[in-house]
C-alpha atoms as one frame of an Amber mdcrd trajectory, in Angstrom:
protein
   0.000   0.000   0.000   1.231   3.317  -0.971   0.123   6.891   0.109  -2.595
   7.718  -2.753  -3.680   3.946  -1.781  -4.414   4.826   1.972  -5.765   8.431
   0.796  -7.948   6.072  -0.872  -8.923   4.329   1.902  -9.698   7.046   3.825
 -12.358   8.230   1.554 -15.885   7.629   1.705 -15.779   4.380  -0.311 -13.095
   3.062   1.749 -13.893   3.629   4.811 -17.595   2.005   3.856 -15.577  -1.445
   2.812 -13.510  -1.186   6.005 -16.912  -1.152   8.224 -17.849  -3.860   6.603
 -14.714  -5.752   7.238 -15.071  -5.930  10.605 -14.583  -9.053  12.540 -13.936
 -10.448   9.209 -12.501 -14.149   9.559  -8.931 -14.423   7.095  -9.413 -17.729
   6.655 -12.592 -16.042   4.114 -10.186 -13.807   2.780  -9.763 -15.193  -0.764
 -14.090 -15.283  -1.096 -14.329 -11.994   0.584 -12.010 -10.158  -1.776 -13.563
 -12.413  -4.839 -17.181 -10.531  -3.774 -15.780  -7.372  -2.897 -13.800  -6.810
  -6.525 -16.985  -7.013  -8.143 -18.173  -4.077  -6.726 -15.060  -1.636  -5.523
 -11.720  -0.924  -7.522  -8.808  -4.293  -6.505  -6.282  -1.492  -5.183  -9.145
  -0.259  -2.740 -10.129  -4.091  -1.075  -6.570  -4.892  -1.248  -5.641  -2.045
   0.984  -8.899  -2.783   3.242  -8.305  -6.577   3.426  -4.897  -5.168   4.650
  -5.822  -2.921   6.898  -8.142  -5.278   8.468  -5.758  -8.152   8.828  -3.466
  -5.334  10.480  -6.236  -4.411  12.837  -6.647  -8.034  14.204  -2.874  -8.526
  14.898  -2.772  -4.564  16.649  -5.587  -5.952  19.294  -3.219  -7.181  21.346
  -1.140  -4.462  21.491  -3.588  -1.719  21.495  -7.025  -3.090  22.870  -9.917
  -1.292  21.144  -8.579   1.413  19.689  -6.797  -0.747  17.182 -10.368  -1.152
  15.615 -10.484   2.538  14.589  -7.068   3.094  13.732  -4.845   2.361  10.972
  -1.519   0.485  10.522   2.006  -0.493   8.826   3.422  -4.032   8.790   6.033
  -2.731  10.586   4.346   0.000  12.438   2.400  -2.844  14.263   5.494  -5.125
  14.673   7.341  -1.880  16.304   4.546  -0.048  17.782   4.543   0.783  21.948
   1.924  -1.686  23.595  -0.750   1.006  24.754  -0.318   0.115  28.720   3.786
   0.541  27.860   3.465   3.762  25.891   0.144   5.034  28.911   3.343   4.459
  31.786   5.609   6.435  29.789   3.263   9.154  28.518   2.650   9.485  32.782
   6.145   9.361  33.526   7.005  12.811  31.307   3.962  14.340  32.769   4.713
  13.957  36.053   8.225  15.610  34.860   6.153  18.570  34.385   6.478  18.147
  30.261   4.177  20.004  27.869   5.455  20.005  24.950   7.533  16.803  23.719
   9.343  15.776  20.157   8.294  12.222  19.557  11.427  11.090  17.103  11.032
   8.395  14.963   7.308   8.629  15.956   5.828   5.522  13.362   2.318   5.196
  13.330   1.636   7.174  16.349   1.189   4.270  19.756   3.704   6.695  21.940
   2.088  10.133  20.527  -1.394   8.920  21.186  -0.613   8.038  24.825   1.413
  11.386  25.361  -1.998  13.309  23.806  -4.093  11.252  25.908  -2.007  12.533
  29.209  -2.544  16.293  27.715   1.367  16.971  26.195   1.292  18.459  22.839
   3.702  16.163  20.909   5.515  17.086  17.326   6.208  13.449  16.192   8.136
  13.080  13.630   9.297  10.342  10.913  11.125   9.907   7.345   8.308   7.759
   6.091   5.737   9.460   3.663   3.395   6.682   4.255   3.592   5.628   7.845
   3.038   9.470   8.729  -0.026   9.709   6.765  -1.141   6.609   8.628   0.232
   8.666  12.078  -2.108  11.456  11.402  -5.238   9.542  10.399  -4.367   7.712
  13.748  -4.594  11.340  15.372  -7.390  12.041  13.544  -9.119   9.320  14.453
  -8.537   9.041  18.319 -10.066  13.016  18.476  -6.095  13.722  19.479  -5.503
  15.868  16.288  -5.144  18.927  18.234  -2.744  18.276  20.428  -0.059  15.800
  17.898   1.541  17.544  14.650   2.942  14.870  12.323   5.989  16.027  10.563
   7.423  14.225   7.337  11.392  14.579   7.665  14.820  13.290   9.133  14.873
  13.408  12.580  18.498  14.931  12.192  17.138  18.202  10.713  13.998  18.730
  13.067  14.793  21.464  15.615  13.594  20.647  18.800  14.149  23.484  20.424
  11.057  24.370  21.495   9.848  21.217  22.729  10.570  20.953  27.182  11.187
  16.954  26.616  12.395  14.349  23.853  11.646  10.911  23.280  13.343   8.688
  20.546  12.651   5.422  19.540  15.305   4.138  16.752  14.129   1.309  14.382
  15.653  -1.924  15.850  14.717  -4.082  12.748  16.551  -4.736   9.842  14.988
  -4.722   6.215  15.543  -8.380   5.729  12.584 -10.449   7.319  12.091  -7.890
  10.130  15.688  -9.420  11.800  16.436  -7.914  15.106  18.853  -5.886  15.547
  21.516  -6.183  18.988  24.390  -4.094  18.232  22.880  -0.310  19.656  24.731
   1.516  17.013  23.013  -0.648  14.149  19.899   1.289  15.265  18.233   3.415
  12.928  19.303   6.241  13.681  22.127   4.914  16.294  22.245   4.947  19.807
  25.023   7.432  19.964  23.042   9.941  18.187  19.577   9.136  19.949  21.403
   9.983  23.284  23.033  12.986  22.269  19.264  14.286  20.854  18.395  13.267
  24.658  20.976  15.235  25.609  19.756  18.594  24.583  15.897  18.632  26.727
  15.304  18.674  30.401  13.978  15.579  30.051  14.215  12.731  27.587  13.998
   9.099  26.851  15.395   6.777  24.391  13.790   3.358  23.891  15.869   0.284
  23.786  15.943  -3.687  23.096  15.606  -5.623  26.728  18.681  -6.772  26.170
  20.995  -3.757  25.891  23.843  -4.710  27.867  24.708  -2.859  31.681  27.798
  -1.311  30.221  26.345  -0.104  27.406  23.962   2.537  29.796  25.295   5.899
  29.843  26.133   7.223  33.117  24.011   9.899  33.119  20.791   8.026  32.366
  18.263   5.777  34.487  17.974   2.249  32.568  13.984   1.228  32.991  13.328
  -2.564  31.939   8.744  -2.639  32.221   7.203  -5.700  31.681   3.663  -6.237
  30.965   1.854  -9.275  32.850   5.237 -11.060  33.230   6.468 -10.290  30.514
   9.451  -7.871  29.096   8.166  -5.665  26.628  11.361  -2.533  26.475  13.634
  -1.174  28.042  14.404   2.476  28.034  17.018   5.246  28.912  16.469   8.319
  30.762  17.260  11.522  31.045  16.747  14.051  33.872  15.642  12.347  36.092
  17.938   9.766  38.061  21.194   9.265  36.658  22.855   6.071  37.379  19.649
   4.199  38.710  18.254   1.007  37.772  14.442   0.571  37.546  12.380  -2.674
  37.029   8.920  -1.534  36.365   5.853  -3.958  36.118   2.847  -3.536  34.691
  -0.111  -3.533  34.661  -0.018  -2.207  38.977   2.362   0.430  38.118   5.021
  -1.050  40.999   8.552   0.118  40.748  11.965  -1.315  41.913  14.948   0.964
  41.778  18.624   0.784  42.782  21.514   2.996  42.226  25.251   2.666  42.147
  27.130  -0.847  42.778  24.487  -3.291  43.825  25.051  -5.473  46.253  25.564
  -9.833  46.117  22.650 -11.481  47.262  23.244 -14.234  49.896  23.761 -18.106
  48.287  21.736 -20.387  50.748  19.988 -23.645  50.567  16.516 -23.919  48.897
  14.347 -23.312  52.174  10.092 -23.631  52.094   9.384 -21.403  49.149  11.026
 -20.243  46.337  10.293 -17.029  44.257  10.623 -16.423  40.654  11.340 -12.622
  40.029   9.578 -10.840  36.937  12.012 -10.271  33.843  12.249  -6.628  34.663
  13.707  -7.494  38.082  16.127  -9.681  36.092  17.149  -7.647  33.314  17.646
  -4.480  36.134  19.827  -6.978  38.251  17.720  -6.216  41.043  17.326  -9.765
  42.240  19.424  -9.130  45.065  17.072  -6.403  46.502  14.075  -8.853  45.899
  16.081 -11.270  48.181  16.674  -8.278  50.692  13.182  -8.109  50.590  12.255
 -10.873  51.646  14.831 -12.273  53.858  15.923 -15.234  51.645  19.266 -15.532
  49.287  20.089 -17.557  46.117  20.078 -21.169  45.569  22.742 -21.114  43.047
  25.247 -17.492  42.720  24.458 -17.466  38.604  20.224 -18.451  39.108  17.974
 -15.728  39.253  15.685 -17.958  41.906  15.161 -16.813  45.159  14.258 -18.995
  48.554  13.486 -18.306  51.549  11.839 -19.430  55.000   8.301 -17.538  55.070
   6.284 -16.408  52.561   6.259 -12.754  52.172   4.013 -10.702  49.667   5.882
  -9.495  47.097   4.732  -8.016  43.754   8.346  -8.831  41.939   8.260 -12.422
  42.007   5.780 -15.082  42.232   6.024 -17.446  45.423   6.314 -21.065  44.729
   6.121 -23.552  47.883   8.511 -26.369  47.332   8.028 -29.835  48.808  10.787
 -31.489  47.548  14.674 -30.646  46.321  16.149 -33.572  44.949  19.163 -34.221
  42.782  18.566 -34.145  38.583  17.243 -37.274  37.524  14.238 -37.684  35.443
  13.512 -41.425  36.401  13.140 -40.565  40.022  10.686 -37.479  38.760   8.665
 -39.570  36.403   8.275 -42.257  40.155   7.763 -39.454  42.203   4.790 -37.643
  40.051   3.330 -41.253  39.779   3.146 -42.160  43.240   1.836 -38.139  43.751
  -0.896 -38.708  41.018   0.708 -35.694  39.381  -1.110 -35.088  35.594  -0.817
 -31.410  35.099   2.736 -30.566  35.575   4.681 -27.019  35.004   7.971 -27.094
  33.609  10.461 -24.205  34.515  14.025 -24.388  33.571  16.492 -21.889  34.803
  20.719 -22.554  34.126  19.481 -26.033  32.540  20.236 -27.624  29.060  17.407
 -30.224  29.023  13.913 -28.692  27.495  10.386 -28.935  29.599   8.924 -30.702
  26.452  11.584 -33.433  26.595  10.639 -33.689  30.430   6.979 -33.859  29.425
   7.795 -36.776  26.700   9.659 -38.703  29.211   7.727 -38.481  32.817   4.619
 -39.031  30.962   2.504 -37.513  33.720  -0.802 -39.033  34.775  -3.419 -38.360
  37.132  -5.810 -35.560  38.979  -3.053 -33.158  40.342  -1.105 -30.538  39.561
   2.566 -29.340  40.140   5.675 -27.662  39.067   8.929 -28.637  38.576  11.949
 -26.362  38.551  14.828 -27.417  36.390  18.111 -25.636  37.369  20.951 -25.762
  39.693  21.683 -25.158  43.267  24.756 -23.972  44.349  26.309 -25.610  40.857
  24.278 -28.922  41.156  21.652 -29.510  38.552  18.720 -30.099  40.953  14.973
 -30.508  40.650  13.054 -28.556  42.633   9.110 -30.061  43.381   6.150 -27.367
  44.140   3.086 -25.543  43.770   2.353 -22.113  43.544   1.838 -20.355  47.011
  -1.019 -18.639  48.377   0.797 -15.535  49.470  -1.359 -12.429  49.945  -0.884
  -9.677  47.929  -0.280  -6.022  49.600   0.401  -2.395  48.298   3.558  -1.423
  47.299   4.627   1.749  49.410   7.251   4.445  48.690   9.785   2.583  51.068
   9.414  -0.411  48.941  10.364   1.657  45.526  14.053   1.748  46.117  16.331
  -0.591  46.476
């Protein structure tokens, strides 16, 4: 689809076919577009069938606004998740930002959630097309007053006049949407995102998960969020505390921080209950202050699993109980989930080779109950640890809880 192609579909005709694609099944594409040709121009149902198929794979990202809006291949592979981009957007705000350059804006899923928490944004991006689809995004949210979509380089936008900058470089190459790891393979690189950081009172940059500790300026907070266990970004900022750490988790909003050299968590024996910490905890290497937390240590120095004594609420890991710790060996598994009845079982593998679906193959599990099996080492000894999630209450997170 090109832009005269999406001007297209934005017309009357177009947006008629598009109403009527909704909740269309793909598997009826072929018939659908057979029936549709007959009656509109094959550029226009081609760029509807598209757009529709687009819609159905944004859902996840963007709930039900993805129904109204419009979309790239890549501007839905790329896009901010909406409850990712919401946490940001209320991140700058509380900052006290007004007016913010979005750079390297793609269809719009930051801009819209910066509108939505009242910051006028100029978002900018290179691609004819994918601004056009930006602005009818705008458009069609009721957010075009408040987000300008400018066609151009990010290099020669003066931002000047905006109180905070966010950039999010293309971390995709051209050939079959491969990732990119190296930072300064980004489009535009890191080294240049940062320096455009540089020059507001506040900025961010958005990078991959995996960006490596020594690659984080020391000037900028690193911020690894996950949504509903799982890591989504991670992001650098600016103004605001250099040198922290920050494991954010969504969708409660609770925050983990940590600044300068963190300390070792305590090695120990696997006690009554072990914890699994959320990726963002991970990826901040803030395990050790999860441990602190809640009085327990490592089982292994290299395993991100935590044990302990008592259960404790905690909303950075969940709490496993364990009722049995036992050397690795899959014959005296597949004997002990017999004799237990065990037919559901969870396999979780931390610092081991062997795969849960060759456990599953080989234990053949049978029978009403449930349980889950942790694959991984303690203190250097590949171990299997027995369990079943613990019924630990929940609490609020307080301020004294926030850093580490």
């Amino acid at each position: 689809m090109d832009v005269e192609e999406f001007g297209a579909l934005l017309g009357e005709e177009g947006q008629a076919l598009l109403a009527g694609l909704e909740g269309y099944d793909p598997p009826d594409e072929l018939a659908a577009a057979t029936r549709l040709r007959r009656e509109h121009p094959a550029p226009l149902v081609s760029a509807a069938l598209g757009q529709a198929r687009l819609r159905q794979r944004a859902a996840a990202k963007f709930g039900a606004d993805a129904a109204r809006m419009y979309f790239t291949p890549d501007g839905v592979e790329q896009a901010t998740r909406t409850t990712v981009a919401t946490h940001r957007a209320a991140r700058f705000r509380a900052a006290g930002v007004r007016r913010l350059a979005d750079l390297c804006a793609g269809v719009g899923g930051d801009a819209i959630a910066l509108a939505r928490a009242g910051i006028s944004v100029l978002a900018v991006d290179r691609d004819p097309l994918t601004c056009a689809v930006a602005r009818a995004n705008a458009a069609a949210l009721g957010l075009a007053d408040l987000v300008e979509v400018r066609c151009a380089d990010v290099a020669d936008v003066d931002t000047s006049g905006a109180d905070a900058v966010f950039v999010d470089p293309a971390r995709r190459g051209r050939a079959a949407g491969r990732r990119i790891f190296d930072p300064e393979a980004y489009s535009p690189p890191l080294s240049w995102a940062v320096a455009a950081a540089r020059t507001a009172p506040v900025a961010a940059v958005k990078v991959a998960p995996g960006i490596p500790h020594d690659a984080v300026p020391a000037d900028a907070e690193a911020e690894w969020v996950s949504d509903r266990g799982d890591v989504k970004e991670a992001a650098l900022w600016f103004g605001t505390s250099p040198g922290a750490v920050t494991a954010t988790l969504l969708p409660s909003g609770a925050a983990l921080s940590g600044e300068g050299a963190l300390p070792d968590a305590v090695v120990r024996a696997p006690g009554r209950f072990l914890y699994e910490p959320d990726g963002a905890v991970i990826r901040a290497h803030l395990v050790a202050a999860v441990a602190e937390q809640l009085g327990g240590g490592l089982i292994d120095p290299t395993i991100a699993y935590v044990t302990a004594d008592d259960a404790r609420p905690t909303p950075y890991a969940t709490a496993y109980e364990l009722t049995d710790v036992l050397p690795f060996n899959l014959k005296r598994l597949k004997a002990l989930l017999r004799e237990r009845e065990v037919g559901t079982l969870t396999v979780k593998k931390r610092g081991s080779a062997v795969e849960p679906e060759e456990v599953r193959r080989r234990v053949k599990p049978q029978g009403p109950n449930a349980a889950t099996v942790f694959l991984t080492r303690v203190d250097g000894a590949p171990s299997m640890l027995l369990g079943r999630p613990a019924a630990v209450p929940a609490r609020a997170t307080t301020a004294a809880d926030q850093r580490a």
